[in-house]
N, CA, C and O atoms as a printed pandas DataFrame, in Angstrom:
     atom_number atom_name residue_name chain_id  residue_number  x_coord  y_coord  z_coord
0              1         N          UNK        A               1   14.124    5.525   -8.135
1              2        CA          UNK        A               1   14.718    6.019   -6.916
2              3         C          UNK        A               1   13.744    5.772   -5.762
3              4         O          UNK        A               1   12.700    6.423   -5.789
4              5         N          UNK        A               2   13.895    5.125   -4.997
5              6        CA          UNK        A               2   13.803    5.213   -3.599
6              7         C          UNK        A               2   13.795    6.136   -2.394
7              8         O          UNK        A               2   14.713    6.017   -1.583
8              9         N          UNK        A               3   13.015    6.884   -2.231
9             10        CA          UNK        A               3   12.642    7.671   -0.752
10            11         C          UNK        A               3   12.922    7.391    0.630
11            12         O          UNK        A               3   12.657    6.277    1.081
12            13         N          UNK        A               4   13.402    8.235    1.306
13            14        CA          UNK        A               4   13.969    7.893    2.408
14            15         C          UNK        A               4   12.816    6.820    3.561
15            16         O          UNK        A               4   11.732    6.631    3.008
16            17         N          UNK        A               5   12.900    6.273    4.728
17            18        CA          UNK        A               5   11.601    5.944    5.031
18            19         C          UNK        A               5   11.089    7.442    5.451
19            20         O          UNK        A               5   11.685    8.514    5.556
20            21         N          UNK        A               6    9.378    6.955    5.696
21            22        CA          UNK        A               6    8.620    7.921    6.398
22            23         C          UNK        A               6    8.608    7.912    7.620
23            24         O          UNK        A               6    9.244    6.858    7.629
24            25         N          UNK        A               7    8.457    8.136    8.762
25            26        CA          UNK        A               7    8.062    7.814   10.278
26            27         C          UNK        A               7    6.599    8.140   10.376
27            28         O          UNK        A               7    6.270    9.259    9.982
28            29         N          UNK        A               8    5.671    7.336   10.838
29            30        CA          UNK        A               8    3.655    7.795   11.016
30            31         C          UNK        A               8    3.572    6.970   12.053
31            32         O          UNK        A               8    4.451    6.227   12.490
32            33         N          UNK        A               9    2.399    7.137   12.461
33            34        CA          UNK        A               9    1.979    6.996   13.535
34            35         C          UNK        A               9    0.317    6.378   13.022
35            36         O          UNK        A               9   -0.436    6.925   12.217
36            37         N          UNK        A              10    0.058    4.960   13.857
37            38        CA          UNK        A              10   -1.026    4.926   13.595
38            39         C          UNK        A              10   -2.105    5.704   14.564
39            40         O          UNK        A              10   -1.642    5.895   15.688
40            41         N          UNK        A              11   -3.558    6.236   14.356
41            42        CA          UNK        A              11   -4.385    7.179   14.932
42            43         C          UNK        A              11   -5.016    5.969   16.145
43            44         O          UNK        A              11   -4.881    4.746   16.168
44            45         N          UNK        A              12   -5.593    6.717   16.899
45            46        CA          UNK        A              12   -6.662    5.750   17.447
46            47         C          UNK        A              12   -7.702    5.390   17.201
47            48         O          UNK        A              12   -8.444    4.688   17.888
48            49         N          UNK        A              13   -7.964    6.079   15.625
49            50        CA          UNK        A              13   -9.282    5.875   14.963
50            51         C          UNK        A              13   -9.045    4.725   13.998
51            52         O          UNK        A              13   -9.985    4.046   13.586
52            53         N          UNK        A              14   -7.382    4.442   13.527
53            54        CA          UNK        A              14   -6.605    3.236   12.639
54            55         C          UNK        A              14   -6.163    3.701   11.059
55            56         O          UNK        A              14   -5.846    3.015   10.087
56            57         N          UNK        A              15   -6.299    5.376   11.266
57            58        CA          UNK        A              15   -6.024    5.945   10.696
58            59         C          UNK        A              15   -4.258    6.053   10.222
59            60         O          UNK        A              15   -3.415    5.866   11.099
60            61         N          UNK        A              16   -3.958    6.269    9.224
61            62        CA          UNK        A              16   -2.360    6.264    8.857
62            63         C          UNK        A              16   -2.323    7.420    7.797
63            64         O          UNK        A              16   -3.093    7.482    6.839
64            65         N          UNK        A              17   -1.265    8.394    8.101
65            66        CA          UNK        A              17   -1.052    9.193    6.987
66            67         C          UNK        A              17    0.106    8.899    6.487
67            68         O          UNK        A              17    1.119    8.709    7.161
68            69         N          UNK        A              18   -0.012    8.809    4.577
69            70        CA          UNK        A              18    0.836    8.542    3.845
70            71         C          UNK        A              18    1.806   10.311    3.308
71            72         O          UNK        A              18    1.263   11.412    3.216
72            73         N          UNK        A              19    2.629   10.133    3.167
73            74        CA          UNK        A              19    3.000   11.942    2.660
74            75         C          UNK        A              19    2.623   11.073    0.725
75            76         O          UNK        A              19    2.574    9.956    0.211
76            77         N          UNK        A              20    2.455   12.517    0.345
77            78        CA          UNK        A              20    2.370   12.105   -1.634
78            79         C          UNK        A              20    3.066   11.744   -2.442
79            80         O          UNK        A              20    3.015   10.974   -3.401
80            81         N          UNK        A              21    4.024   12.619   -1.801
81            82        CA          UNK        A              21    5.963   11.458   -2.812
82            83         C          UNK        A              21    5.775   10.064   -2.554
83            84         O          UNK        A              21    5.836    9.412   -3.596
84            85         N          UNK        A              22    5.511    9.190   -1.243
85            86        CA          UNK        A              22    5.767    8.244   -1.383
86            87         C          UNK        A              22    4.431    7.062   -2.235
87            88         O          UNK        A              22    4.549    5.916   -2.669
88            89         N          UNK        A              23    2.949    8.238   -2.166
89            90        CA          UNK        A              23    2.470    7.595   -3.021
90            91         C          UNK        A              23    2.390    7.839   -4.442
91            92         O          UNK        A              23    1.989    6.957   -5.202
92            93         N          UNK        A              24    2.657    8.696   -4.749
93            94        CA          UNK        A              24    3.420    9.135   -6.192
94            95         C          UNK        A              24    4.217    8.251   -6.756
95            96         O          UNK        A              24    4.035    8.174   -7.971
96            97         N          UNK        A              25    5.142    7.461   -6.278
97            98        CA          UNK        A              25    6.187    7.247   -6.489
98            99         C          UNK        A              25    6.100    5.007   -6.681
99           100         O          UNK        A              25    6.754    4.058   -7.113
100          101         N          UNK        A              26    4.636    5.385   -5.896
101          102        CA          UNK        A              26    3.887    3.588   -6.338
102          103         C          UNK        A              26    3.405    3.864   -6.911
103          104         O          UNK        A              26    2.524    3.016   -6.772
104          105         N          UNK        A              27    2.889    4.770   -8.058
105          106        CA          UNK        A              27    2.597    5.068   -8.975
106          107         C          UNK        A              27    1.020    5.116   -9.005
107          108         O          UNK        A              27    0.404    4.796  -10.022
108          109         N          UNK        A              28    0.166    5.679   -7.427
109          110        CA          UNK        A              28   -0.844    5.221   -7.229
110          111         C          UNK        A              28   -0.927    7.342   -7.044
111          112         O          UNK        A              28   -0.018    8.171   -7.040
112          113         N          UNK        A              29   -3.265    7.581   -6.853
113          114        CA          UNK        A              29   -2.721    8.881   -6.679
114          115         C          UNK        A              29   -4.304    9.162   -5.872
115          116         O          UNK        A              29   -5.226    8.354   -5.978
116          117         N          UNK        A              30   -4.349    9.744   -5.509
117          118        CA          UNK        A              30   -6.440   10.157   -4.929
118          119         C          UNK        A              30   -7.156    9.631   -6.122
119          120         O          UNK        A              30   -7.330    9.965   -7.294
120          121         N          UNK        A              31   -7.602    8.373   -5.083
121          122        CA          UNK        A              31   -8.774    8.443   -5.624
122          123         C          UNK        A              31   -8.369    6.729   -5.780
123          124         O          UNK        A              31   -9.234    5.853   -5.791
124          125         N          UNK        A              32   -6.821    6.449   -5.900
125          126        CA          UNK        A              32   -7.037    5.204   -6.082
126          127         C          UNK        A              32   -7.542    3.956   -5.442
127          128         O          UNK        A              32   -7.893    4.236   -4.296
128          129         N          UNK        A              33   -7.648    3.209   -5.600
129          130        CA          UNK        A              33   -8.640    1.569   -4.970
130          131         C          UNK        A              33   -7.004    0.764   -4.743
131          132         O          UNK        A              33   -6.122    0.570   -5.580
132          133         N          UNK        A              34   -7.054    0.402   -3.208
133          134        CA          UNK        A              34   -6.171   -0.174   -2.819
134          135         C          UNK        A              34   -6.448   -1.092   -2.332
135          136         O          UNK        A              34   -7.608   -0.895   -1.971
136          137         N          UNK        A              35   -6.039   -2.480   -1.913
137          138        CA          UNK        A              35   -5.877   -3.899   -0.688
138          139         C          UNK        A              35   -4.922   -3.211   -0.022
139          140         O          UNK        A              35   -4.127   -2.325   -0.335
140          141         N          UNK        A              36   -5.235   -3.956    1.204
141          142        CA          UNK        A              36   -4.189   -4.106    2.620
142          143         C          UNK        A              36   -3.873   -5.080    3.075
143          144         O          UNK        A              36   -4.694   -5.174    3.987
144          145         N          UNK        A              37   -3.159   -6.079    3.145
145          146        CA          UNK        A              37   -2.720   -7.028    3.994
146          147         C          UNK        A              37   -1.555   -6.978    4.591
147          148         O          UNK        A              37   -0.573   -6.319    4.250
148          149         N          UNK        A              38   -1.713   -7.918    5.785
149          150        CA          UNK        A              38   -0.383   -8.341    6.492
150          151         C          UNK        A              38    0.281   -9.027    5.480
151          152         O          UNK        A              38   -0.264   -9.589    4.530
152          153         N          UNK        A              39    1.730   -8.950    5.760
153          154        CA          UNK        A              39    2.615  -10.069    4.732
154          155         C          UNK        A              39    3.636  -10.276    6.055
155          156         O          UNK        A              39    4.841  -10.140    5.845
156          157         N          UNK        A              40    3.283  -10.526    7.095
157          158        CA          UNK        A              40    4.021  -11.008    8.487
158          159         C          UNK        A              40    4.182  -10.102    9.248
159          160         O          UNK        A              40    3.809   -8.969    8.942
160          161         N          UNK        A              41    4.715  -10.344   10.309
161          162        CA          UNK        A              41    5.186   -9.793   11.618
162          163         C          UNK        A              41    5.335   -8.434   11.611
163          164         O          UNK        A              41    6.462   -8.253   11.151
164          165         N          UNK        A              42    4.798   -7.290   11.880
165          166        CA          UNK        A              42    5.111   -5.401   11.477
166          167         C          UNK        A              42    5.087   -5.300    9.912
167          168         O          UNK        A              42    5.894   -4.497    9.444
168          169         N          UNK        A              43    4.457   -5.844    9.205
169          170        CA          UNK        A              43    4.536   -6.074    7.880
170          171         C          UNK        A              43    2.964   -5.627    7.269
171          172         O          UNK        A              43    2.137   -6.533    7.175
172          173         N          UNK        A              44    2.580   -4.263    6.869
173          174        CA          UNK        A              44    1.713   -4.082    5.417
174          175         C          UNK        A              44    2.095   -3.995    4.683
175          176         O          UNK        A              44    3.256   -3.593    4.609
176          177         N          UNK        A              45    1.385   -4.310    3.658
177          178        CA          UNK        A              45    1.409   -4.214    1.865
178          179         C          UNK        A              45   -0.267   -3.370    1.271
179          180         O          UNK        A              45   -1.477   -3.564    1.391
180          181         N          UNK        A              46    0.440   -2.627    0.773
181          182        CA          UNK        A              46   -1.044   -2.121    0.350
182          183         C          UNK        A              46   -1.003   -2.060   -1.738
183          184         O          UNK        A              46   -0.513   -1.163   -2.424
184          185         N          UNK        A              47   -1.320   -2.644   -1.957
185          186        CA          UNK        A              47   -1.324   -3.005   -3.596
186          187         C          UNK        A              47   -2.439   -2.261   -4.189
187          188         O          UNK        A              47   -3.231   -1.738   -3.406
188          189         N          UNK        A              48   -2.656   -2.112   -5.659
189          190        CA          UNK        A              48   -3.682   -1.932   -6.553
190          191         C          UNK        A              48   -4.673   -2.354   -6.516
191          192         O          UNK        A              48   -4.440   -3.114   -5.576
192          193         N          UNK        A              49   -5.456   -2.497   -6.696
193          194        CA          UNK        A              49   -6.827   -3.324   -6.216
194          195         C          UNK        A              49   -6.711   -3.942   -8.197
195          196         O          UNK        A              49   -6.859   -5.079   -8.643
196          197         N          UNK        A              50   -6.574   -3.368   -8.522
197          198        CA          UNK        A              50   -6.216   -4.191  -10.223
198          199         C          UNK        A              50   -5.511   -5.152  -10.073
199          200         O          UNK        A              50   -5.815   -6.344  -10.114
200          201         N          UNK        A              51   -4.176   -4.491   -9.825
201          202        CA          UNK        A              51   -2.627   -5.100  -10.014
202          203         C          UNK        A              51   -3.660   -7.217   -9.010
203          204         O          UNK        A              51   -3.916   -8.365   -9.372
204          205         N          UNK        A              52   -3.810   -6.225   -7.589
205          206        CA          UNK        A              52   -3.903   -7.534   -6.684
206          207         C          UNK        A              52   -4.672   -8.716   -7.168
207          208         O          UNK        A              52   -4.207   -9.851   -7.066
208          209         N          UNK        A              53   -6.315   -8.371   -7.905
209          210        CA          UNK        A              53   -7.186   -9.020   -8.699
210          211         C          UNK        A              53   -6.765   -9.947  -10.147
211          212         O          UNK        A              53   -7.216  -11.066  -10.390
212          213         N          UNK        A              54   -6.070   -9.400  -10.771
213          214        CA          UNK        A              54   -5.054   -9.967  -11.485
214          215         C          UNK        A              54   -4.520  -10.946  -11.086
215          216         O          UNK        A              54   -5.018  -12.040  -11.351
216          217         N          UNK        A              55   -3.605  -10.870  -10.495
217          218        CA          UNK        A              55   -2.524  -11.792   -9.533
218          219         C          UNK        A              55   -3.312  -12.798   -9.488
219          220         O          UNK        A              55   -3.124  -13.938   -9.915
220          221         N          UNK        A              56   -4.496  -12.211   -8.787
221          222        CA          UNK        A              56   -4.796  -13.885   -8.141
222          223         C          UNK        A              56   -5.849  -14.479   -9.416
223          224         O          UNK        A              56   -5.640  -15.653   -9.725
224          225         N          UNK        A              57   -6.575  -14.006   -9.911
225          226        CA          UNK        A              57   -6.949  -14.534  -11.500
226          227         C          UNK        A              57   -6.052  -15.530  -12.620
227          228         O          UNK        A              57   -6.480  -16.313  -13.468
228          229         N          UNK        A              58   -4.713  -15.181  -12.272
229          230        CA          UNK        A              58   -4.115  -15.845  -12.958
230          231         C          UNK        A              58   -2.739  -16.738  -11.914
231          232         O          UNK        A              58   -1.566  -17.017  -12.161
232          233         N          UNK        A              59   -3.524  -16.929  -10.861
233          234        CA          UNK        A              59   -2.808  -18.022  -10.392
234          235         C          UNK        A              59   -1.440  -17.580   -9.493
235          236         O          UNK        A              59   -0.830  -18.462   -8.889
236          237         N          UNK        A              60   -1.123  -16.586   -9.450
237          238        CA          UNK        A              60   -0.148  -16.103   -8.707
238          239         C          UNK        A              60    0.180  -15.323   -7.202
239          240         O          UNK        A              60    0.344  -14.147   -7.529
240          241         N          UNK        A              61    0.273  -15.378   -6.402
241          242        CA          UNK        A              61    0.543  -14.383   -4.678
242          243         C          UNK        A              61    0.393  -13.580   -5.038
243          244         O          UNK        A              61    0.644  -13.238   -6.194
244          245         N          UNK        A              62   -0.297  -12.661   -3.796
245          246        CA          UNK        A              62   -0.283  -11.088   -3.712
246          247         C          UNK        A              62    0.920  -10.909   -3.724
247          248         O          UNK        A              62    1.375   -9.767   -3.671
């Protein structure tokens, strides 16, 4: 299931607050090791830092 969106605001420090359902729910929790990239235009992705290392170890896109 899918969560409604969130609405945030980035800080002026570049700060972003996530609420916990929606990181709960990537199956990520405190404490975890994340990447950030753009994936285009108003576009983050923030992945596993495993999952992402992987990927590219074996030849495949973030």
């Amino acid at each position: 299931m899918i969560r409604e969106p969130f609405e945030t605001v980035i800080r002026e420090d570049g700060t972003v607050e996530l609420p916990m359902g929606i990181i709960a729910e990537a199956g990520l929790a405190v404490g975890s090791r994340i990447i950030a990239f753009s994936d285009g235009d108003g576009r983050i992705v923030l992945r596993r830092e495993a999952d992402a290392a992987d990927d590219l170890l074996n030849g495949r896109p973030l």
